[in-house]
Every structure is written in C-alpha cells, then in structure tokens.
C-alpha positions, 0 to 999 in steps of 0.5 A: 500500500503506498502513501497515497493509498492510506486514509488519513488518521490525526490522532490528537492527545497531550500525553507524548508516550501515548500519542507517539506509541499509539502513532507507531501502531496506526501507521502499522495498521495502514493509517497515514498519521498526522498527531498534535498534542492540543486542539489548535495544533490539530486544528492547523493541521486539520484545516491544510487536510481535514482527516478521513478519521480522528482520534481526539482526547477528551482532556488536554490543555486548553480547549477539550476534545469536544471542541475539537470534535465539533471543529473537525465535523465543520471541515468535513462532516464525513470524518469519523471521530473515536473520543478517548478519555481516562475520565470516562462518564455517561455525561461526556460520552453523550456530549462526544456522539451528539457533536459527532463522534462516532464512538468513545473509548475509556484508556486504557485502550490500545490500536486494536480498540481504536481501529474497531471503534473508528470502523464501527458501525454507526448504527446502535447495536441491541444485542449489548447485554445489559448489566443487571447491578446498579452502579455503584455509589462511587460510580454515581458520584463520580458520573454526577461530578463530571456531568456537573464539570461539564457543565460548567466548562472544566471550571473546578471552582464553579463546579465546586460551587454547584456542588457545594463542595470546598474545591480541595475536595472535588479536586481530590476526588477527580484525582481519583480514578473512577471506580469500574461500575 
C-alpha cells in the first residue's frame, strides 16, 4: 500500500508516550498519521487536510476534545471521530456522539480498540447485554461530578460551587480514578 493509498488518521492527545506509541501502531495498521498534542495544533493541521478519521482526547490543555470534535465535523462532516478519555462518564460520552463522534473509548485502550471503534458501525447495536447491578455509589458520584464539570466548562471552582463542595475536595476526588461500575 503506498502513501497515497492510506486514509488519513490525526490522532490528537497531550500525553507524548501515548500519542507517539499509539502513532507507531496506526501507521502499522495502514493509517497515514498526522498527531498534535492540543486542539489548535490539530486544528492547523486539520484545516491544510481535514482527516478521513480522528482520534481526539477528551482532556488536554486548553480547549477539550469536544471542541475539537465539533471543529473537525465543520471541515468535513464525513470524518469519523473515536473520543478517548481516562475520565470516562455517561455525561461526556453523550456530549462526544451528539457533536459527532462516532464512538468513545475509556484508556486504557490500545490500536486494536481504536481501529474497531473508528470502523464501527454507526448504527446502535441491541444485542449489548445489559448489566443487571446498579452502579455503584462511587460510580454515581463520580458520573454526577463530571456531568456537573461539564457543565460548567472544566471550571473546578464553579463546579465546586454547584456542588457545594470546598474545591480541595472535588479536586481530590477527580484525582481519583473512577471506580469500574
């Protein structure tokens, strides 16, 4: 396959190791990779040629991916965008699909994972089993405090007003990887 050939792939995250591991195994896979670390070095990149797919991290410096998704879906409606996040919750998984995405992804996730989810049908699938427990309070608290965070653009201050919790302590708990269920 020539470079020509390839579809093109931006893959924007603000974790080198990750970013750079993650470029090496696309490319592998027959991607043509073009990588940022924030939403306007992808941004410059993507206006020269916006990407056949993308895979945009959920929390960088700056912006958030959710802006770069809503971004990338103005340059070319037809791109297909996977949102990755080590901050997982219902509230920006939704947000990521309604501005476009196609799929979300929680890290850890690896090439074969990202390659599945960008060629994943759009289409809902009804066979996804569903889980017979309820979330855990930890879970339900940690899926409020992001929605709530959210909300209130990533402001951990006017978050921690809205919820009425002293800052030092969202804080803590969004340090704090969320529980599995």
């Amino acid at each position: 396959m020539t470079e020509d050939d390839r579809s093109t792939l931006l893959l924007v995250d603000d974790d080198d190791t990750f970013r750079e591991v993650l470029s090496r195994a696309l490319e592998r896979r027959g991607y043509a990779v073009t990588s940022a670390a924030s939403v306007d070095g992808a941004l410059l990149k993507a206006v020269t040629q916006p990407p056949e797919f993308a895979v945009v991290d959920l929390k960088m410096p700056g912006d958030s991916g959710l802006v770069l998704i809503e971004k990338l879906i103005e340059l070319d409606p037809n791109t297909r965008i996977v949102m990755l996040t080590g901050y997982a919750s219902i509230a920006t998984a939704i947000e990521a699909i309604k501005l476009g995405a196609i799929h979300y992804l929680a890290k850890p996730c690896d090439a074969d994972d990202v390659v599945a989810a960008l060629n994943k049908s759009i289409e809902g699938d009804s066979s996804l089993l569903v889980s017979e427990s309820p979330l855990t309070v930890n879970r339900l608290e940690w899926e409020h405090i992001q929605r709530v965070l959210a909300e209130h653009q990533g402001n951990i201050s006017s978050t921690a007003r809205a919820l009425k919790m002293h800052r030092r302590t969202l804080q803590r708990k969004l340090s704090k990887h969320p529980s599995k269920e």
